[in-house]
N, C-alpha and C positions, 0 to 999 in steps of 0.2 A: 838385769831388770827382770819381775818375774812378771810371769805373764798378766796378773791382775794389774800390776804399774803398764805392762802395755796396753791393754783394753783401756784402762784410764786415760794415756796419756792419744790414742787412739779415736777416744771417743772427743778429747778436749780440740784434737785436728781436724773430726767430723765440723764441728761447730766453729772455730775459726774460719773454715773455708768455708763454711754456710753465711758466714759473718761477711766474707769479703767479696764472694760471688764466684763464677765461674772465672777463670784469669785465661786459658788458652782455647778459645773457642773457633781461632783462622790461621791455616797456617799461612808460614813466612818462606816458605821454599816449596819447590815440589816436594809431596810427600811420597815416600817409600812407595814403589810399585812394583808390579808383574815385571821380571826382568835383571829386578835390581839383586845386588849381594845383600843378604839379609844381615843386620850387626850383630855380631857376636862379644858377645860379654859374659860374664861372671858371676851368677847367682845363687845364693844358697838353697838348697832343697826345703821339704819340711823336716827332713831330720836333722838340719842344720849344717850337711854334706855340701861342698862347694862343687856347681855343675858347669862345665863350659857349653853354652849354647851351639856351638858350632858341632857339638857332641854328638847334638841328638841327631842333624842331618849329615852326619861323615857317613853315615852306611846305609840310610834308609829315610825316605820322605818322612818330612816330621809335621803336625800340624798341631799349633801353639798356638792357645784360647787366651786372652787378656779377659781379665773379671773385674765385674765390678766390687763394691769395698765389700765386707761381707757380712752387714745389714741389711744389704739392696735383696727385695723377695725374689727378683729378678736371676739373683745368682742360684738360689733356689732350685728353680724354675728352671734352669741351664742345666744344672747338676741332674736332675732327674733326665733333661734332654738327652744329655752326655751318657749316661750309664745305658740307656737305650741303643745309640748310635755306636758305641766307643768300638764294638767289635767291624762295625763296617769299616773303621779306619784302619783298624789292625790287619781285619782280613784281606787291604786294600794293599799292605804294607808299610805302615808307617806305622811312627811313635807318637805317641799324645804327651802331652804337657800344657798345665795351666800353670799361668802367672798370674798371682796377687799382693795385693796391697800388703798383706800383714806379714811378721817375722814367723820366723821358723814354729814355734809354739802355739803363736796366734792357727798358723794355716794349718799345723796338724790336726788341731780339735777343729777347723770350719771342715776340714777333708772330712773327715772321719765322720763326723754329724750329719754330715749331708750326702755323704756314701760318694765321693769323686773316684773314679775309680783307674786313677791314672795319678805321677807326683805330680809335686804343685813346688811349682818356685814361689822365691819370695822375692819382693819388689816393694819396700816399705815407703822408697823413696821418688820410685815410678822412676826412672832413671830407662829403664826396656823402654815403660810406655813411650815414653817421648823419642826413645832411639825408632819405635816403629811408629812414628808421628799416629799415634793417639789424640784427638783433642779430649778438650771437655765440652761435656753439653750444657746448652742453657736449659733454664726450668721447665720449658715447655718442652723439651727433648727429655729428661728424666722425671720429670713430676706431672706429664701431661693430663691425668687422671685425678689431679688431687686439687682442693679450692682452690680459689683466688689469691689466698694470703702469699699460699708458697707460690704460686706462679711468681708473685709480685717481690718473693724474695723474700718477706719480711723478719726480720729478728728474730722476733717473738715467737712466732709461726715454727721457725727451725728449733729454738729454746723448747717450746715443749715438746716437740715431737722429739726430739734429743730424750729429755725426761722420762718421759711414755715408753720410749725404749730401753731405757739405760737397767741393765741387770737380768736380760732379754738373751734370746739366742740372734733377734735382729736389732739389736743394739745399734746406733748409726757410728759408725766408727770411719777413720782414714777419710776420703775425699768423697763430697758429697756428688762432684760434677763428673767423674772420672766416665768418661765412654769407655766400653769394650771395644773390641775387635778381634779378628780370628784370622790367623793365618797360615797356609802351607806353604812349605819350603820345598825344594824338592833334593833328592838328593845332592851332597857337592854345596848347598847353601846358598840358592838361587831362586826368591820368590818366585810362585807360581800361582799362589791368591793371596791377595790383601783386601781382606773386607772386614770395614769400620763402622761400627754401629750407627746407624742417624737418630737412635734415639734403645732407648735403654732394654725393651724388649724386643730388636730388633736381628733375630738369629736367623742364621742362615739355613738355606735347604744342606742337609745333611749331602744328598748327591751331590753338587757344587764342593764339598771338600773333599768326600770320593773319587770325584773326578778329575780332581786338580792333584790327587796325589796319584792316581794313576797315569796322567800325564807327567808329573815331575818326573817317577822313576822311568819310565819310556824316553821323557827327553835326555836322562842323568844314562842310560843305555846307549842311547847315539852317539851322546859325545865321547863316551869313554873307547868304545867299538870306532871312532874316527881318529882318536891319537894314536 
């Protein structure tokens, strides 16, 4: 498929799920926390390179950004955050990595466009999100700022805003509800922050994953110095 049939088919799964609403908005189990083993799985990079998750924390605290779809201003808005903070994490010792919505081709030109300056997996399927219990937001959680109609949901409302964007660099594309979240790991694959968006520009103080990756590799020293 090239990448214009993905933007299309992209843009037609923005509008379905605007169509049908937010679907995971409570979870059904505890969700993933400080503590737990983080899941590891299989994702393609943007060069289309298959990465195993467990990869990026086998040697050094890793802290992995979930994004929103990559119409949202909001991811924008991150990307400039990120290019700012990205050496506080490195010089912290850890690896960065964002995960998004689009395939390999899609995430290369949103990387690129918007200067990320770390790789980007791909997650077309959100298959992560939900392994690291991601919900989705309702309207008032992602549209908080915008009329009545879209609070309200309405068809129409998402129809043209779809339109308005469509042939854009913020084109609405993949899933309208999708929350972020941000997490470090610490080394060895053992969450040390899980923090989920409550609403769509809701980022975290940059010290808070500083700090949680300073402590992963401290605590990932202990236990290794105790066997």
């Amino acid at each position: 498929m090239s990448i214009i049939e993905e933007q299309r088919a992209a843009e037609q799964e923005w509008l379905d799920a605007w169509h049908r609403g937010p679907q995971r908005t409570r979870w059904d189990r505890v969700p993933l926390q400080v503590g737990d083993a983080a899941p590891d799985l299989q994702l393609a990079d943007h060069t289309g390179e298959m990465v195993q998750l467990s990869s990026l924390w086998s040697e050094s605290p890793a802290v992995v950004l979930f994004w929103r779809h990559f119409g949202c201003s909001c991811g924008h808005h991150r990307a400039a955050r990120l290019k700012d903070e990205h050496a506080q994490y490195t010089d912290a010792g850890a690896s960065v990595i964002v995960i998004g919505q689009g395939e390999p081709a899609r995430s290369a030109q949103y990387r690129e466009r918007t200067g990320i300056p770390c790789p980007m997996l791909c997650d077309p399927d959100r298959i992560a999100y939900r392994a690291f219990d991601l919900l989705e937001g309702t309207t008032a959680q992602v549209l908080f700022d915008a009329p009545d109609e879209f609070l309200r949901g309405d068809a129409a409302a998402g129809e043209s805003l779809a339109a308005s964007r469509h042939g854009t660099d913020r084109a609405a594309v993949d899933s309208p509800w999708q929350l972020p979240g941000e997490f470090v790991i610490g080394r060895g694959g053992i969450v040390q922050l899980a923090y989920r968006y409550q609403y769509c520009e809701d980022w975290p103080d940059p010290r808070v994953l500083t700090a949680a990756i300073r402590f992963g590799a401290a605590e990932s020293d202990l236990g290794r110095s105790a066997e």
